[in-house]
N, C-alpha and C positions, 0 to 999 in steps of 0.2 A: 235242773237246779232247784234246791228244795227252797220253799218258800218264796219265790218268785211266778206269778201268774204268766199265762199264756202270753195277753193282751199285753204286759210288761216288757218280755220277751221281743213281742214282734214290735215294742215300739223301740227297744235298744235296738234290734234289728234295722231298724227304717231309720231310725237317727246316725248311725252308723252308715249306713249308704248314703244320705244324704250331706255328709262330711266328706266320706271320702269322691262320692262321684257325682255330685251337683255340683259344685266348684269349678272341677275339672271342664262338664259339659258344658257350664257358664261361656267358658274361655274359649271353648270351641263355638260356642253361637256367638261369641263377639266378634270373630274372624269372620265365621258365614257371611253376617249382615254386614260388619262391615266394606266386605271385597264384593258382594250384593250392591251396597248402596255409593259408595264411594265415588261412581261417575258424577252424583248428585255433587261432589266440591271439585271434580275436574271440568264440571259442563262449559264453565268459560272459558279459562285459556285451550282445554280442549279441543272445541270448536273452530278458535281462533286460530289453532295451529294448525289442526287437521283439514278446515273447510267443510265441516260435517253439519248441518241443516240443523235448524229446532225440530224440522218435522224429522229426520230420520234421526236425529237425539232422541226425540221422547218415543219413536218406532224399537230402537234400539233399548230403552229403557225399559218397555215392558214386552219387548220380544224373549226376553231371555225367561220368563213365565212359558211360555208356548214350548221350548224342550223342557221347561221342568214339569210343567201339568202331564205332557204325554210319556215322561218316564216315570213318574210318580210311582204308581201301583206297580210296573214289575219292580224299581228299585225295590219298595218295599219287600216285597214277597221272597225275592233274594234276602234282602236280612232276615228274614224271619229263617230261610234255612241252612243262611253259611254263619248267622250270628253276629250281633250289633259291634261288636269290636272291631272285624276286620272291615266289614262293609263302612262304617264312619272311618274308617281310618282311611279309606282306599277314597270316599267319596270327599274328603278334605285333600289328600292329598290332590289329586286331579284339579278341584274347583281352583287351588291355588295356584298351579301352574298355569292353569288358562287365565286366571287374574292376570299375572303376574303377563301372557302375551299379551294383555291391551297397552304395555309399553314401545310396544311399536308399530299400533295402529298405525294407518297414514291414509286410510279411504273409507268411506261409507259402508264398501260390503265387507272388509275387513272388521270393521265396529259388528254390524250386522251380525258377521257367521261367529265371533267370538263370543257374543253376547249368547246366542243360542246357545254353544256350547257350553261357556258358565252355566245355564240353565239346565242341560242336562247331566253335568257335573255334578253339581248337585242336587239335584235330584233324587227326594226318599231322604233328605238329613231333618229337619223337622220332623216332620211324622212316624222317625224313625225312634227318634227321642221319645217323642208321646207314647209310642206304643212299650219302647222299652223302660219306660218310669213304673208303664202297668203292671211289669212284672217284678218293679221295687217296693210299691207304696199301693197301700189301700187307699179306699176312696175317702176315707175320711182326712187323711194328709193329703191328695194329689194335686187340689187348687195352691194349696200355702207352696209343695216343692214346684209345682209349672212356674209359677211365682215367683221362685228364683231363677229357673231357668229363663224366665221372659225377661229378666235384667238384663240379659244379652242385648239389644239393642239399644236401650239407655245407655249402658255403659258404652257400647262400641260406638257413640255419637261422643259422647262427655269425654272420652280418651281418645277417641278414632277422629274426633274434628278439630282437637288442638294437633295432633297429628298429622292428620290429613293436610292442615293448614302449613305446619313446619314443611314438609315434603313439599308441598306446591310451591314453599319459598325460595326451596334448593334451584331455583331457576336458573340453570346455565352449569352446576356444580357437574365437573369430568364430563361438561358436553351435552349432559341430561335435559331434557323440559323437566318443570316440578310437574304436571301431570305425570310423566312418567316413572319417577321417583315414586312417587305416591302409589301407581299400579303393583312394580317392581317388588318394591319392599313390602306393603301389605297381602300379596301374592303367594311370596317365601316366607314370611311370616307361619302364612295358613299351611301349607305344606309340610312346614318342618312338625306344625304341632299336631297334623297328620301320623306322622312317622311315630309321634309320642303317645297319639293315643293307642294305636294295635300294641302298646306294650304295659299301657294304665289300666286298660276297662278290662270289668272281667263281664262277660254276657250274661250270668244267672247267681241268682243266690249261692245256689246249691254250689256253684263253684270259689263263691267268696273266702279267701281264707282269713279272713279278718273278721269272719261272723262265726261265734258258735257252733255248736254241735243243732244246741236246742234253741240258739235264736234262727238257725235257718227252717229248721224242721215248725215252730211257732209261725215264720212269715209264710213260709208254703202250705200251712193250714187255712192260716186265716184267708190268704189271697184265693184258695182253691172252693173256699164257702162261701168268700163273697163273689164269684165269678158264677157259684153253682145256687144262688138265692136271687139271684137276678134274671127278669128273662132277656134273652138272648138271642142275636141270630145267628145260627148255626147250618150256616149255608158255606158254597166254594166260593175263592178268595174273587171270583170274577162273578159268581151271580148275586153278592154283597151288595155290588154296585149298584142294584134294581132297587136296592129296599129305598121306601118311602121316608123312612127315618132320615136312612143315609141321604138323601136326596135333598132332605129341607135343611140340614146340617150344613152342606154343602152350599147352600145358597146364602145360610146366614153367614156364612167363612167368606164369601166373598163378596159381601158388602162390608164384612169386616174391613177388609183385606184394599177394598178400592179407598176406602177412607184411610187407613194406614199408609199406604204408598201414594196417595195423596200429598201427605207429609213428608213424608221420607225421602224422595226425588226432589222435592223440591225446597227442603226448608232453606237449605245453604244463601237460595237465592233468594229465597221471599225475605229471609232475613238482613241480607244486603241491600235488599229495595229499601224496607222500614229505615234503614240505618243511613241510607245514599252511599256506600262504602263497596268495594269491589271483594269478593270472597278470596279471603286469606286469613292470617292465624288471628286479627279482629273478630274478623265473621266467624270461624269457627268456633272461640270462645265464647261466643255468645249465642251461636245455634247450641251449644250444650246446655245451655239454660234451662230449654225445656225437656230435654233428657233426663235434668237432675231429679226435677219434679218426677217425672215420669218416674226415676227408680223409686224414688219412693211411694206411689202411687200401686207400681206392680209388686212393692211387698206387701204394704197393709191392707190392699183391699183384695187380694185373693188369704190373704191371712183371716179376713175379717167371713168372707165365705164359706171359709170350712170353721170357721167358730157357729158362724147361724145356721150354716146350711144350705142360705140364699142361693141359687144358679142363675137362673133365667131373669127372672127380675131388675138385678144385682146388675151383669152383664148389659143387659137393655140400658137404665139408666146411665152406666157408664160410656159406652160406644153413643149414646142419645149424645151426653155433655160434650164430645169431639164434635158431633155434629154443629152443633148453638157454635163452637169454638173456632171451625173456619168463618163462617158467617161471622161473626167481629170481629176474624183478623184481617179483615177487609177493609185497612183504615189506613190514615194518617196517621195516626198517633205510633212511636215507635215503643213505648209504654203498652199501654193496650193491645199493640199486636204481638209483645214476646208474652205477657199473660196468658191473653188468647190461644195461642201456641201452646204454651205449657198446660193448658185445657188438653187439649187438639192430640198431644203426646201422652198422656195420663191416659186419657176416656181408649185411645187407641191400643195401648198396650197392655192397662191393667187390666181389658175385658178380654184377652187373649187367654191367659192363663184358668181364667174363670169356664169361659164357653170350653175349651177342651179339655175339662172331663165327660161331659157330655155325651162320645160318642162311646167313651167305655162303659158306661153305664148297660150297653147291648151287644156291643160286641166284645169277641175275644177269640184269642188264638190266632190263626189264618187269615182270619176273618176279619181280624180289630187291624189286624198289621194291610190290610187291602182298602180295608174300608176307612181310615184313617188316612191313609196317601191319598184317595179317591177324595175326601173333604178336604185334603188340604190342597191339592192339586188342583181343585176347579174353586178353590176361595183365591189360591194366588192366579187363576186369571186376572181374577181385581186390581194386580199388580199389572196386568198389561193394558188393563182399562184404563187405569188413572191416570197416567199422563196425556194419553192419546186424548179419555174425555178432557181434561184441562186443555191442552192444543185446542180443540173442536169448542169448545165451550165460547173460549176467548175470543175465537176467529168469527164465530156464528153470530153472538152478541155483539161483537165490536167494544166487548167491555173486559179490561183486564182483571177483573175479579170476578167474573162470571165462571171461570175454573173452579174458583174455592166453593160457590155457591153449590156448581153439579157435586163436589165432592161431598159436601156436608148432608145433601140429600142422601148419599147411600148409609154415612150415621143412623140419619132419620129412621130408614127404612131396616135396617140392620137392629134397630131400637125394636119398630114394630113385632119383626119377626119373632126377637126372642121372647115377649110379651105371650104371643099365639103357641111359644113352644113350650110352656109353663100348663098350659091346658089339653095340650096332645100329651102329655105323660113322659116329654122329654126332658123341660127344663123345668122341671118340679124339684122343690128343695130335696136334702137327703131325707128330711125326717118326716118326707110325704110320702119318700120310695120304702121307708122303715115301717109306714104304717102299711101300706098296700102287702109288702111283703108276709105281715104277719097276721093280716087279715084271710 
């Protein structure tokens, strides 16, 4: 196309995929987390129906981490060679149907085995995303589009808890518990838009027919010089897992990850303590509160990222300010503690989108699709920790806020880390990896 640049080209290109297949991904991460976190508005009448324990609630709450960490990396490695279309399509499907049987739990080990199974349902759908965006968008766009992508959980709280809340109200409608309702329908929900996606996504540029001749041939330049200017590890999809990079990646993802599900499992309910009011479409509406903040938080500040450059820095400060944010939502005041919260949901998700460019920066190919499930697999332990540490916290102490305090420490510590990865040569802005490169 005469008179139009390269760098022009691949940015119609990338804006052109980010139209047609960020949106779409959007609605499939909002299903994820929602049929993910959704026990968090059933835990009460749940309970009360079922006879299922606080301790094997919050067992069963982060059990479902434990199959998704140990399928992680082969789901991965499978998409990387049957291709991101069929495998999300196949791994939505499945996760919704197993949603969809917690509507007739009625025992402890029934909670228990479905919850694994959610977990290895889905299994490789996050990090299947991250690795497949690498092969949409350069790094200089990849913070602003993870950034819409990480709206998935705000919005699936802002839309999923007034929802959630209608469902739990259908109590008694054709026989039903509203727990069950609430399983049922958010279940089939996720399933049917399984079936939608093996027919929306297309897995590679090259195959886009809604891009150019010469806008695909401009993004498969650009992506293939910035993949071959960077260094790299160029090892097998299982001896990845040794690298040192990948290792402290991995650790800071799950201090992320304990302070995130910190909040997530439990706002329903901390937000009904602040209020004195039992969880239904009140509490829901007003646990979206702090999701709203939160969307707007996971746009502008991974937006404001790839304007500076910032990485590690940037990320610290933000997962730090969740930290400060459970520590004050340890009050009386019902004021003060939705603020706090609306901290607590920002600092947790807008630094999400940020830290995960991170691991592409070295890996690729094989290798990015291994080593990416392998980070996010052993960060979403943090998701089996944090309820269990809140359980353990509170019982230890004899103090009901003594949970929020263990959580706010992995903030802290999740802060530290990314500070130290700033001077390892990981989380150094771009235009320190632009200088090294051309030095």
């Amino acid at each position: 196309m005469a008179g139009i640049t390269r760098t022009e080209l691949t940015n119609h290109a990338m804006d052109k995929a980010k139209n047609k297949l960020v949106p779409f991904i959007l609605v499939m991460y909002i299903f994820a987390f929602l049929d993910r976190a959704n026990i968090g508005f059933a835990k009460q009448a749940f309970q009360l129906d079922t006879g299922i324990s606080d301790a094997a609630f919050a067992l069963g709450a982060g059990i479902f981490f434990i199959g998704y960490a140990v399928f992680e990396v082969p789901s991965n490695i499978i998409m990387h060679h049957v291709g991101a279309r069929a495998w999300l399509a196949r791994i939505m499907v499945t996760w919704g149907l197993v949603s969809a049987g917690f509507a007739w739990v009625s025992t402890e080990n029934q909670f228990l085995g479905l919850r694994v199974l959610l977990g290895i349902a889905e299994a490789g759908f996050m990090p299947a995303i991250v690795y497949y965006f690498t092969t949409w968008f350069t790094e200089r766009r990849r913070s602003s589009v993870m950034g819409l992508f990480w709206l998935g959980p705000p919005l699936a709280f802002i839309f999923g808890s007034p929802l959630s809340g209608i469902l739990l109200d259908m109590n008694g409608v054709l026989g039903f518990k509203g727990w069950q309702w609430m399983f049922l329908v958010e279940g089939v929900l996720a399933a049917a838009m399984g079936v939608w996606a093996y027919w929306y996504l297309v897995d590679k540029p090259q195959d886009a027919k809604w891009l150019s001749d010469d806008e695909k041939k401009a993004l498969l330049s650009e992506l293939e010089e910035e993949n071959a200017a960077k260094p790299q590890v160029k090892v097998g999809p299982l001896k990845v897992l040794g690298n040192p990079k990948v290792l402290f990646l991995a650790a800071i993802c799950f201090m992320i990850q304990v302070s995130n599900y910190g909040l997530n499992f439990y706002l329903p309910t901390h937000v009904a303590g602040l209020l004195g009011k039992k969880v239904g479409l009140e509490v829901g509406l007003i646990s979206a509160i702090p999701w709203i903040c939160a969307l707007a938080a996971t746009v502008l500040l991974p937006r404001y990222s790839d304007k500076t450059g910032s990485r590690g820095v940037l990320a610290a400060i933000i997962i730090g300010a969740a930290g400060a944010g459970f520590i004050v939502s340890a009050t009386g005041s019902p004021l003060l503690g939705i603020l706090s919260l609306c901290v607590v949901a920002c600092g947790n998700l807008a630094c999400q989108p940020i830290f995960w460019t991170l691991p592409s920066r070295f890996l690729s190919g094989v290798a990015a699709a291994s080593g990416i499930a392998f980070i996010n697999s052993i960060g979403n332990l943090g998701g089996f920790l944090a309820p269990n540490l809140r359980v353990w916290a509170e019982q230890a102490f004899h103090n009901p806020y003594a949970g929020l305090y263990a959580i706010a420490v992995s903030g802290f510590i999740g802060a530290i880390l990314l500070l130290i990865s700033v001077p390892l040569g990981i989380g150094q802005n771009i235009k320190e990896i632009s200088k090294s490169a051309n030095s």
